[in-house]
N, C-alpha and C positions, 0 to 999 in steps of 0.2 A: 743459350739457344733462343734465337728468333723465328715462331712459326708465322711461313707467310699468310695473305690476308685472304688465299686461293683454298686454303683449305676447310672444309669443314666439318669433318670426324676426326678425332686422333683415337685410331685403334688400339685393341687390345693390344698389349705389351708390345706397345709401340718405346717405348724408352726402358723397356724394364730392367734393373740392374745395372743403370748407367750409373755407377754410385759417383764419378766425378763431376757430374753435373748439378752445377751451383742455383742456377738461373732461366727460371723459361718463362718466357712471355706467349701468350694464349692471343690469336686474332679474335677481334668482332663474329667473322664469320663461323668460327668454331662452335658449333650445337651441342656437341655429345661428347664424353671425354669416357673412353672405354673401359673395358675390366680390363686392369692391372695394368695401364697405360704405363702410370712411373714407378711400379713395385721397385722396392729395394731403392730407389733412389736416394740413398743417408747424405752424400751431402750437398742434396736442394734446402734450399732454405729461404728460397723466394718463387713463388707463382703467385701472377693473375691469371686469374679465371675472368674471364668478360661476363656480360651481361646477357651476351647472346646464348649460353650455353645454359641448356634445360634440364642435364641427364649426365652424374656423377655415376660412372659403373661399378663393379666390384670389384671391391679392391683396388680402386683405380692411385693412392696415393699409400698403399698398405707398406711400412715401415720406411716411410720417411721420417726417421728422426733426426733430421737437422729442420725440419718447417718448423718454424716459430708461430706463425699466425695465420689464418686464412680466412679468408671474405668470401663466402658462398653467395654467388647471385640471386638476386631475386628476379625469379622466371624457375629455379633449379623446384622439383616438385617432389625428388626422392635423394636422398645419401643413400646410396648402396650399400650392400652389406660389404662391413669389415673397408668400407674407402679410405677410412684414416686408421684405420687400424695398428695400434704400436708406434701410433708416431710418438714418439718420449718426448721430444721438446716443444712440441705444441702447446701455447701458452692463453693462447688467446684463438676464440673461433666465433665468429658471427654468422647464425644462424637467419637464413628469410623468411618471411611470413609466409612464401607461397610453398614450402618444404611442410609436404603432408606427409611424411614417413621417416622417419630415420632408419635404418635397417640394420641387422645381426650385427652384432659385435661394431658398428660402423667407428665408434671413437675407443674401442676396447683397449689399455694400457695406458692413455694419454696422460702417462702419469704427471706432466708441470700444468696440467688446465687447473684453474684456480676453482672456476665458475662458469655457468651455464645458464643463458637463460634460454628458455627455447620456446619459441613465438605462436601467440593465437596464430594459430589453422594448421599445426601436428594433431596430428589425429592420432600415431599409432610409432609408440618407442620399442622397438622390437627385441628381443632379447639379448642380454650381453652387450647394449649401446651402447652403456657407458663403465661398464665392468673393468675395473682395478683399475679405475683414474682415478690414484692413491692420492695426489693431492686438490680434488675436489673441496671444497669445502664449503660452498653456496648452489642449489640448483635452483630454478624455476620451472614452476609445468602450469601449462594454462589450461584452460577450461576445456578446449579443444579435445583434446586428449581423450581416447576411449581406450585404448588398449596400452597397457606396461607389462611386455612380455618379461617372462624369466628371467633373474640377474639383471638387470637392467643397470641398478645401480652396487651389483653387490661386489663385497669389498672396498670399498668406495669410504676407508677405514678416518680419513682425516674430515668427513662431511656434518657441517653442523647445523649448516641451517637448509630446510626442506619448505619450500615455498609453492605449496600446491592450490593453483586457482579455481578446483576441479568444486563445481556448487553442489553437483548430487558424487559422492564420494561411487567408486564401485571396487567390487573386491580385487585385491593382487594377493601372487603369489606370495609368502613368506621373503622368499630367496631374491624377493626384490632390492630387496634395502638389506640382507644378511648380510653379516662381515661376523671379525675374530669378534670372541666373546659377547656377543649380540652389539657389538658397539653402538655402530650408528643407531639401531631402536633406542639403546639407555642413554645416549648422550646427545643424540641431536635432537634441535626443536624443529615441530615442524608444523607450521602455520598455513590454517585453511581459513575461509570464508567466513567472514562473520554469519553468525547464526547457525553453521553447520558444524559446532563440537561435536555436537552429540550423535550425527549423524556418523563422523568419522569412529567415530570411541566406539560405534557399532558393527564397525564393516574390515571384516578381517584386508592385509592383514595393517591397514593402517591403524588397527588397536594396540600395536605390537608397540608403538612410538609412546615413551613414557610420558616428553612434554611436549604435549600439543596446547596451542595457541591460537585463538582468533587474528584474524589480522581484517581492518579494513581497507581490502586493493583499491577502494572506488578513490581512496584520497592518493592513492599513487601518482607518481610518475610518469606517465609509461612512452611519453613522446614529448619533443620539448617543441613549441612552436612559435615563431617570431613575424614579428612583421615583414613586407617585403625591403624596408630599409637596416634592417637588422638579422644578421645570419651567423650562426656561429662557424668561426672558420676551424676553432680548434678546440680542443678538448684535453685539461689535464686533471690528474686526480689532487687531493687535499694537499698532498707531501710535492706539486711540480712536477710530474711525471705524467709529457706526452700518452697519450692515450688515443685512440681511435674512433672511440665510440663513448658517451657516457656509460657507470658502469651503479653498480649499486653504492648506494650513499652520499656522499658529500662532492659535486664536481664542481669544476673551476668551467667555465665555457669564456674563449675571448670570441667578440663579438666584431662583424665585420666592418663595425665600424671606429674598432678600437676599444670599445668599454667590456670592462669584464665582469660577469655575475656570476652568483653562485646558484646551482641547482640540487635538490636531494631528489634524491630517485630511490622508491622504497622497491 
């Protein structure tokens, strides 16, 4: 499916249940993509989303398990409640820095997401965002961050490392980080700002996290920048493996003018 370049909303269950639809291309002119535009659609497994579109509805991509990956523009300001909701094969999702909300349930089941990082200027992860995305295992929360509603990450049973950039810590619910047998509290580390252990180790219910750890973000990573005679064109991980985006740890970047360096991204 090719939408022309004349349109500019795709409404509400505009494609919903089209479960044989593999492929759809989004125009420049598209602004808004509705509630529950391509529910049910299982086997899509490619969209662009342009650059032009601000406003991801509810439910607008709710159990597409055949999406592999998807690039949320930057200009988009909210995820909707429950947008990705159940998509199982969603592996890979890059989050923009001008998405100040992620909303209910928005990535709730995404059981194949590995990891997460989600960008200075989220203000507010709403309850159930990221709940039983069983194969989680690395998240990021940046400083930004005021509000982690209920379940946000509970169940979220295979998560090890919790990477919170948050400098004055504030209280969450228990039921945030709850899984079987208190897992992720007793097994995952979870690394906050240098100088702020003790603040954490006092503020429910991040006291709950048996190994917390200082981390210093300032020596990070967090952008990689080049001259304007040197651009990375591509990006693979340690093992060869095409990648889209650098990712945490050890990357490979070939550079546009042929040479290839290595980058760690904490």
């Amino acid at each position: 499916m090719t939408i022309g370049n004349s349109v500019t909303n795709i409404g509400a269950y505009a494609f919903c249940r089209c479960s044989g639809l593999t492929s759809v291309t989004i125009p420049n002119s598209v602004t808004s993509i509705g509630p529950s535009a391509f529910f049910g659609c299982r086997g899509l497994t490619s969209v662009t989303i342009p650059n032009s579109v601000t406003s991801i509805g509810v439910g607008a991509f709710y159990e597409c398990s055949g999406l592999t990956s998807i690039t949320i523009p930057y200009g988009v300001t909210s995820i909707g409640d429950y947008a990705f909701n159940r998509c199982s094969g969603l592996t890979y999702v890059t989050i923009p820095g001008s998405v100040a909300n992620i909303g209910k349930y928005a990535f709730y089941g995404c059981s194949s997401l590995t990891y997460v990082t989600i960008p200075n200027g989220v203000m507010s992860i709403e309850e159930g965002a990221f709940q039983n995305c069983s194969g989680l295992s690395s998240i990021t929360i940046p400083n930004s961050v005021a509000n982690i509603g209920d379940a946000a990450f509970e169940e979220c049973n295979n998560l090890q490392e919790v990477f919170s950039k948050i400098e004055v810590p504030f209280s969450i619910s228990e039921n945030v980080f709850s899984s079987t047998n208190n897992q992720i509290y007793n097994t995952a580390k979870l690394y906050v700002p240098a100088g702020t252990i003790e603040a954490y180790k006092a503020t429910s219910a991040w006291n709950k996290f048996l190994n917390i750890e200082e981390n210093d973000y300032t020596s990070s990573v967090n952008t990689i920048t080049t001259d304007s005679q040197r651009t990375p064109t591509h990006y693979y991980s340690v093992d060869g493996r095409s990648i889209k985006q650098p990712q945490r740890g050890l990357n490979i970047l070939r550079m546009s003018d042929g040479t290839v360096k290595k980058v760690m991204v904490k």
